[in-house]
KOLVEXBA-347785 format. One record per residue (C-alpha): residue in one letter; x, y, z. Coordinates in nm, 2 decimals. Example, Ala and Ser with C-alpha at 12.3 -4.5 7.8 and 13.67 -1.06 7.14 Angstrom:
<rs>
R  r       u       v       w
R  A    1.23   -0.45    0.78
R  S    1.37   -0.11    0.71
</rs>
This chain:
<rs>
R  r       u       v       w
R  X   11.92    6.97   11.85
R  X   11.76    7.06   11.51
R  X   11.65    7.39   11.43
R  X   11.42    7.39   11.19
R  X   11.26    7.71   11.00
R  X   10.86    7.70   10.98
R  X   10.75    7.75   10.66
R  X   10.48    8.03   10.58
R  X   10.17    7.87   10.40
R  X   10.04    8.09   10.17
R  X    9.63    8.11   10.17
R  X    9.59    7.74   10.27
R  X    9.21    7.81   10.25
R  X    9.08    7.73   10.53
R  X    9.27    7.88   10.87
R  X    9.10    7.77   11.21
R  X    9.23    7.92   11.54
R  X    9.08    7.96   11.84
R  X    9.01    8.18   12.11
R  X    9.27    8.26   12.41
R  X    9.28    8.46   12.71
R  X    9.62    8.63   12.81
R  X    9.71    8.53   13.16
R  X    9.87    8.86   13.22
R  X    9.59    9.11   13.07
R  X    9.33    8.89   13.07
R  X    9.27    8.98   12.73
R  X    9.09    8.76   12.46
R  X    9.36    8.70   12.18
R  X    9.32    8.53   11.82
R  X    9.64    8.48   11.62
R  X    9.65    8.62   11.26
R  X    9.89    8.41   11.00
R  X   10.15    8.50   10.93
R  X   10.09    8.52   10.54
R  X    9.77    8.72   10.61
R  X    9.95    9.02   10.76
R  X   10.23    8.95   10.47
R  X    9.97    8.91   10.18
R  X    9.85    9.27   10.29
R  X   10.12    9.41   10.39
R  X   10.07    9.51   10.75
R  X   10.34    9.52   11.01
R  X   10.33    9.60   11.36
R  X   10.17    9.94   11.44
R  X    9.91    9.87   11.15
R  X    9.58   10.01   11.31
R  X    9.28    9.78   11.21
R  X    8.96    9.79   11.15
R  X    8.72    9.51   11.31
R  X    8.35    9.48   11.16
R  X    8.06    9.25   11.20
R  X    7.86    9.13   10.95
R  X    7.66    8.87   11.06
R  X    7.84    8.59   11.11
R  X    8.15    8.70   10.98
R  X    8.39    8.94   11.11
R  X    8.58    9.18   10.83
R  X    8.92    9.31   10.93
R  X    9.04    9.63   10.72
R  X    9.34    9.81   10.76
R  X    9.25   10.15   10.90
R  X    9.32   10.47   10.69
R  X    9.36   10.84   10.72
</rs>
């Protein structure tokens, strides 16, 4: 069996995901990149902020 290590694409341009439901919670869930929570340095525990603007949704990292 190969194992194989994913590698991280850094700000590919474009990112498209969609839209899940958690079967346990029930829960809407969108998955963030990996290199988008890297890029800014967030970890788990990072309180966001969600905005929207229009169209778009803005996600800022939450500070004091």
């Amino acid at each position: 069996m190969e194992t194989e290590i994913p590698l991280m694409q850094k700000n590919p341009g474009k990112y498209f995901s969609t839209v899940e439901v958690d079967p346990v919670t029930g829960e809407y869930v969108v998955q963030v990149p990996e290199w988008i929570i890297s890029e800014f340095g967030w970890y788990e525990g990072t309180q966001l902020n969600l905005e929207v603007d229009g169209d778009s949704i803005l996600i800022t990292e939450l500070k004091d």
